[in-house]
N, C-alpha and C positions, 0 to 999 in steps of 0.2 A: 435478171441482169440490171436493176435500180439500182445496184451501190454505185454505180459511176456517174450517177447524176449530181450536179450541181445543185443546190437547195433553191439558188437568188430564179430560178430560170435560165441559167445558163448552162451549155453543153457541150463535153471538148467534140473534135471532130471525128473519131472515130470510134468505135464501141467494140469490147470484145466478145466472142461468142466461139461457138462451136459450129464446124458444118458439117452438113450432117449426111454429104457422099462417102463411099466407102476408102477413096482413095484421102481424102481431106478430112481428119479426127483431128486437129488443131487449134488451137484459139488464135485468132489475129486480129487486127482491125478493120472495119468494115468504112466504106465511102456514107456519108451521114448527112442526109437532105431534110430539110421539112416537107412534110407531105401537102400538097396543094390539089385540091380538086380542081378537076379538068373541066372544060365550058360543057353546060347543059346542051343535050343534042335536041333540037328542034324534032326529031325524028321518031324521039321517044314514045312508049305510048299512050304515057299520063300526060302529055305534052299535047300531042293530039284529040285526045280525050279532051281534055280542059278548053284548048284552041275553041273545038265544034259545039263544045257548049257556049263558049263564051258568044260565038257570033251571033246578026241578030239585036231583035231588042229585048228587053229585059232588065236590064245592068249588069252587075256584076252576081258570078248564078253560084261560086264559091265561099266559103270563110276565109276573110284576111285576117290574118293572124298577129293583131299589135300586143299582148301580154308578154313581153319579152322579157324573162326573167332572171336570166343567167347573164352574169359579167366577165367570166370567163369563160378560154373554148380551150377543149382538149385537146394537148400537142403530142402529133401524131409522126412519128421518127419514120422512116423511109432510108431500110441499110439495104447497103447493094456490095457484093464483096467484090473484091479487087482482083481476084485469080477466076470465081467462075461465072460472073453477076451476075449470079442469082439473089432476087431480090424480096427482103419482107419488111412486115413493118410493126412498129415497137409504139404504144401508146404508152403515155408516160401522164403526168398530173395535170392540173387545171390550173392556166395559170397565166396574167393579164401579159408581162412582157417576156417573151423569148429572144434569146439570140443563141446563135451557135457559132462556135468559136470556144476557142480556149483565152483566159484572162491573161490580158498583158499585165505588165510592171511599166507602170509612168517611171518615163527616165527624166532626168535634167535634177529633179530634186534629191536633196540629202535623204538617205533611209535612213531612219531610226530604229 
């Protein structure tokens, strides 16, 4: 479902697709967020793990990781449908500015 993509980065608001209850064999358009990761849980258990070593002397007892090579991040779609929200998510290309939205037409000037 790539053909409805925008090439600049841009993405209109809803995407079509198929769902795939029995009662729902349709295509329609789907509600269309970017996917945002949620705050890291304090609770975790790599989090605790890392915490118990880190206290204490020593310094620092893991690798910080500065080679940071990539300039782009993959943009990760999040459709939720509108009749049963049920929700997935659609990874698409790499790529520095995103917006989602469909492109307007600047008014006030002459078109040529």
């Amino acid at each position: 479902p790539e053909d409805w993509l925008c090439e600049d980065g841009e993405c209109p608001e809803g995407t079509p697709h198929i769902l795939q209850g029995e009662e729902m064999q349709k295509a329609h358009r789907d509600k269309v967020t970017q996917y945002k990761a949620g705050k890291a849980s304090n609770m975790a258990q790599g989090k605790r793990r890392y915490d118990s070593k880190q206290m204490g002397f020593g310094g620092q007892t893991k690798p910080v990781f500065h080679k940071k090579a990539k300039t782009t991040k993959k943009i990760t779609l999040r459709l939720e449908c509108k009749e049963c929200k049920a929700k997935k998510q659609l990874v698409i290309k790499r790529c520095k500015h995103f917006e989602l939205g469909e492109k307007k037409q600047k008014t006030g000037g002459p078109t040529y």
